[in-house]
C-alpha positions as CSV (number, residue, x, y, z in Angstrom):
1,X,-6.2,-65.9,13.5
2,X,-3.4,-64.9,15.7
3,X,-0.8,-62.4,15.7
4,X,2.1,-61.1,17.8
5,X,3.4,-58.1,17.6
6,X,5.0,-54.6,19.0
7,X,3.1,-51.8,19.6
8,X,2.9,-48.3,17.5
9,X,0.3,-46.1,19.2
10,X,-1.9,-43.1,17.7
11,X,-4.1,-40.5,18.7
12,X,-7.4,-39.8,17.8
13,X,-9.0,-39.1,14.5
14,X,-6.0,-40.1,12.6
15,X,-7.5,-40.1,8.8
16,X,-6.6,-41.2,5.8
17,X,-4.3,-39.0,4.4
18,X,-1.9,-39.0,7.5
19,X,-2.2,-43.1,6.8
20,X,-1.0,-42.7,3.0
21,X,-0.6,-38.9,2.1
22,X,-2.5,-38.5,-1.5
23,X,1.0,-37.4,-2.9
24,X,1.5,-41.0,-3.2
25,X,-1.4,-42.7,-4.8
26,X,0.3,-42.4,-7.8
27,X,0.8,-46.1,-7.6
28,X,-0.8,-49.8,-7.1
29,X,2.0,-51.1,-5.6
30,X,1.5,-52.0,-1.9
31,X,4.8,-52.3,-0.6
32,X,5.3,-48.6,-2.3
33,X,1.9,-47.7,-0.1
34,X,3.8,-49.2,2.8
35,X,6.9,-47.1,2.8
36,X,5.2,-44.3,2.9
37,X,2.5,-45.4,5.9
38,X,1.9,-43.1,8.9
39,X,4.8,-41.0,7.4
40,X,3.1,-37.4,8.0
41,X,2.5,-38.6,11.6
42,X,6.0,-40.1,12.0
43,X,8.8,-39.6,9.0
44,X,10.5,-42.7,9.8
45,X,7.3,-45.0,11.0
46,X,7.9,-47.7,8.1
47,X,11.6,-47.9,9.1
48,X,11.3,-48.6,12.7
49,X,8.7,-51.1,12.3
50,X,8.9,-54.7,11.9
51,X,6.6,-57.8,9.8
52,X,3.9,-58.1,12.4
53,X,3.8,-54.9,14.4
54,X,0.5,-53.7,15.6
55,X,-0.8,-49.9,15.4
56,X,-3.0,-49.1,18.7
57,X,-5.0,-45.9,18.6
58,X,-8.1,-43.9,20.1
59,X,-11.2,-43.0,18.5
60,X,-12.4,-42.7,15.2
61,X,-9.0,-44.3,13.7
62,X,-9.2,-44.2,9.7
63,X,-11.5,-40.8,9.3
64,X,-11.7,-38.9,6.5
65,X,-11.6,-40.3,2.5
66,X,-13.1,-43.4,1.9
67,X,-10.0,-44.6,-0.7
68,X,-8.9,-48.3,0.3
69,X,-5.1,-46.5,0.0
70,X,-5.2,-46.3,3.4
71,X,-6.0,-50.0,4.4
72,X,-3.6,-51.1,1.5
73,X,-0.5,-49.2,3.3
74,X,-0.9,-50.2,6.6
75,X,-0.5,-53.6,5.1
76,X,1.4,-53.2,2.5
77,X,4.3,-51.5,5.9
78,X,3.5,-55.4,7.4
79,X,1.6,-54.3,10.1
80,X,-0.5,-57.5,11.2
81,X,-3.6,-55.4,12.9
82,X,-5.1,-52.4,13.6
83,X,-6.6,-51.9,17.7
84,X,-8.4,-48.7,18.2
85,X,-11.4,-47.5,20.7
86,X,-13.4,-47.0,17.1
87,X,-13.1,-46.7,13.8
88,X,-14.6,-44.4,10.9
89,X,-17.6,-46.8,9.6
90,X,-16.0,-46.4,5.8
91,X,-12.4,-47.3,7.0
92,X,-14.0,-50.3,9.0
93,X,-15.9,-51.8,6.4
94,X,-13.1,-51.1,4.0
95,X,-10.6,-53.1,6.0
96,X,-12.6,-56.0,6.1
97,X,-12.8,-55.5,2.3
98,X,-9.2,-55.2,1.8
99,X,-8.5,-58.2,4.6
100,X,-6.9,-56.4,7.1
101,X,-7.7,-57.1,11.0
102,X,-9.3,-55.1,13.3
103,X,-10.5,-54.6,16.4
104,X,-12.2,-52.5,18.7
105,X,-11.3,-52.2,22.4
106,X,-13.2,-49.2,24.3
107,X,-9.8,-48.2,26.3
108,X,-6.4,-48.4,25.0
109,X,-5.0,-46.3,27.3
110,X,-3.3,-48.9,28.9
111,X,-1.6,-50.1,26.5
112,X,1.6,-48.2,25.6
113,X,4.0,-47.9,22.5
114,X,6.5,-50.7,22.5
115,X,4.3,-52.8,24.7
116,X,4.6,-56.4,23.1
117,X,0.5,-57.6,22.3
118,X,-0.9,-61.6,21.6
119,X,-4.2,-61.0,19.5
120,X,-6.7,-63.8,19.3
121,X,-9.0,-62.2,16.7
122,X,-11.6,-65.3,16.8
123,X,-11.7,-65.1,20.4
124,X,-11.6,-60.9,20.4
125,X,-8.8,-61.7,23.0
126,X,-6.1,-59.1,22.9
127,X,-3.1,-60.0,25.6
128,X,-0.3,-57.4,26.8
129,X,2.6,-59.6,27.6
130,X,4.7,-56.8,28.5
131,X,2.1,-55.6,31.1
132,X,0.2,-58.8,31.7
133,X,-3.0,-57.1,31.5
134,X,-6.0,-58.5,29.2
135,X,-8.4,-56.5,26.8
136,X,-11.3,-58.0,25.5
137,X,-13.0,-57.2,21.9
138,X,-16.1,-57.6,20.6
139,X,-15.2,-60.7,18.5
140,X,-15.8,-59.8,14.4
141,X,-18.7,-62.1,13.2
142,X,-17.0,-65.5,11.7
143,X,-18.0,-64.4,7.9
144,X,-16.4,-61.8,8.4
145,X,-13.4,-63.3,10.0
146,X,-13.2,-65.5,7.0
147,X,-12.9,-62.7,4.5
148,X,-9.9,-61.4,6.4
149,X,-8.6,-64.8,6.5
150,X,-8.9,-65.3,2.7
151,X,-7.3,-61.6,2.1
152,X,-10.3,-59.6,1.4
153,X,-13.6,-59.3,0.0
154,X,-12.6,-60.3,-3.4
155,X,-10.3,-63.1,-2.5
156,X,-13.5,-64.5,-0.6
157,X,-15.8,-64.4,-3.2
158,X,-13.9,-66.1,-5.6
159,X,-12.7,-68.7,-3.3
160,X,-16.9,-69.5,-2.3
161,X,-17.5,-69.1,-6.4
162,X,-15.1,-72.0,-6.8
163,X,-16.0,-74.3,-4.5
164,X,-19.6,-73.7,-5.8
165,X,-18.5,-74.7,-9.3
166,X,-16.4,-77.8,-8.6
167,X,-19.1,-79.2,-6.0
């Protein structure tokens, strides 16, 4: 899988509730998620982005509740991938659940906001074209690739389930 995309960065330690503030899990609807992503951070964060952007940010991105809201709104706004220096385990293994890609790079910090990014995440390739410099990620395991690929844990299951059943 590849994606290219603009660049939003973050801080550290941004947690759940600054990614989808509780006030709005009054919902299933992930394009209602989505417009209000990242808003306690920045009020006008799903406005200014586009289909494919890419949210950059520090350590321990995704801390705090272990609700899938979170990983739901940040694809729900279109962003195509989360880069950070590290993740919260339960945000980690909850994007993988809910198919959304990520990767780990142990310095961001040269990678600024509105910098343009190629991300090979097979190959754990991550290109700045605005900067021509290359970062390189600890590739995610190819099972685990493929659940992100199908949309998510669920998605992944039922696809193996029916290739199981019809031979």
């Amino acid at each position: 899988m590849k994606f290219k995309g603009k660049v939003w960065k973050f801080k550290d330690d941004v947690n759940t509730d600054e990614i989808i503030p509780a006030r709005y899990l009054n919902t299933i609807d992930p394009k209602e998620f989505g417009s209000h992503c990242m808003e306690d951070i920045d009020a006008e964060f799903s406005k200014k982005i586009s289909k494919g952007d890419i949210i950059v940010a520090g350590r321990n991105f995704g801390c705090g509740s272990s609700r899938e809201h979170a990983q739901i709104s940040i694809k729900g706004a279109g962003i195509s991938c989360v880069i950070a220096e590290s993740f919260a385990r339960i945000f980690l293994r909850n994007a993988i659940n809910m198919g959304l890609p990520i990767l780990e790079i142990k310095d961001i910090s040269g990678i600024k906001e509105g910098d343009y990014l190629e991300v090979d995440l097979a190959g754990g390739a991550v290109t700045d074209l605005t900067e021509h410099k290359e970062y390189k990620a600890k590739p995610l395991p190819k099972f685990i690739q493929e659940i992100i690929r199908s949309g998510g844990l669920l998605k992944w299951v039922r696809k193996r389930g029916m290739r199981k059943c019809t031979g």
